[in-house]
C-alpha positions in Angstrom: 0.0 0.0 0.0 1.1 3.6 -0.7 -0.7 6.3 0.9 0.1 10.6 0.9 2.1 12.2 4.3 1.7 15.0 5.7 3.4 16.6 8.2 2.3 19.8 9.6 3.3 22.0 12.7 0.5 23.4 15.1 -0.1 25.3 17.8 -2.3 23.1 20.3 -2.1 19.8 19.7 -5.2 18.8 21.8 -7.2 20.9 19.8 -5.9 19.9 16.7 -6.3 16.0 17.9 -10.1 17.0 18.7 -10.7 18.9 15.4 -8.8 15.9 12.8 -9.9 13.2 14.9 -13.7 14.4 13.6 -12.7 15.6 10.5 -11.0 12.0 9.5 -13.1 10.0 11.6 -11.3 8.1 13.8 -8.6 8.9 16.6 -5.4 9.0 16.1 -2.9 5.8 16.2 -0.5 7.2 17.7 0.4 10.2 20.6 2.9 11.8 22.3 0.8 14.1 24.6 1.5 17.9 24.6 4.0 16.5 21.2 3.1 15.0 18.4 -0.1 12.6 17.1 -0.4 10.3 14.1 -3.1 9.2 12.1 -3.2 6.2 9.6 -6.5 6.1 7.5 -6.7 4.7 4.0 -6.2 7.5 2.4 -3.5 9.7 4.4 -0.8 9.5 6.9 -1.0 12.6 9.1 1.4 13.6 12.0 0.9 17.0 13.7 3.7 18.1 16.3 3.2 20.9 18.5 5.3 24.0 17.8 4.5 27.0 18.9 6.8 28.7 17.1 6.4 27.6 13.8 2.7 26.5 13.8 0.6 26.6 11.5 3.3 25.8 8.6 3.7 22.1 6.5 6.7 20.6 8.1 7.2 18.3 5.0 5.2 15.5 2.7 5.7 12.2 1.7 4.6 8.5 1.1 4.2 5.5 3.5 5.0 3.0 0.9 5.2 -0.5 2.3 7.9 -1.0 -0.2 9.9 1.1 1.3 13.3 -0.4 2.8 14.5 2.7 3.9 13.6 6.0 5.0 14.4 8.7 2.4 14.4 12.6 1.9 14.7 14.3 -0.8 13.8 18.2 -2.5 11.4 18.6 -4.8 12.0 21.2 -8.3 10.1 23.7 -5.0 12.3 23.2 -2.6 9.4 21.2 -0.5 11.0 18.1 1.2 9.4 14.8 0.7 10.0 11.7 2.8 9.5 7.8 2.2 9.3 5.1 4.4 7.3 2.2 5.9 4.9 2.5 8.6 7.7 -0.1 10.7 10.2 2.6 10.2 8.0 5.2 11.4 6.7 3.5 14.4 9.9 2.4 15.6 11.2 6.2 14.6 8.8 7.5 16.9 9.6 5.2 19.8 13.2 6.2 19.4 12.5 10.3 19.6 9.5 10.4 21.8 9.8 7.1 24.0 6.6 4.6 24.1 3.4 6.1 22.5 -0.1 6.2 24.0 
């Protein structure tokens, strides 16, 4: 499977885990309170982190591709920064930065 990520900064994450949790219909799968939440739906892979200086900005986008072996970064012709990896790679990346999630 290969779905779109994106990454964005916010401001309040408990607001923002409130308002995408009802706008994508489900909770998210993953949270680091007051830090960062995930969310995994057929369509999209969405992490907010909380960042109250640079909130309200796209952090960077990407694909959860289960082919993935690695994770990879590159630049796009706009200078926007696209990732791809596996959802493995990314749970056991957030384990590694935040500690266990809820």
């Amino acid at each position: 499977m290969r779905r779109i990520h994106v990454a964005l900064a916010v401001a309040d994450l408990e607001a923002t885990i409130a308002d995408y949790s009802a706008r994508l219909g489900s909770p998210p799968v993953a949270v680091v309170a007051g830090k960062y939440a995930l969310w995994r739906t057929p369509e999209v892979n969405l992490s907010v982190n909380a960042d109250t200086e640079g909130a309200e900005r796209l952090r960077h986008l990407g694909f959860e591709d289960d082919d993935a072996i690695e994770m990879t970064s590159e630049h796009d012709v706009n200078g926007l920064m696209w990732e791809r990896f596996n959802a493995t790679w990314q749970d056991e990346g957030l384990v590694r930065v935040y500690g266990p999630t809820a």
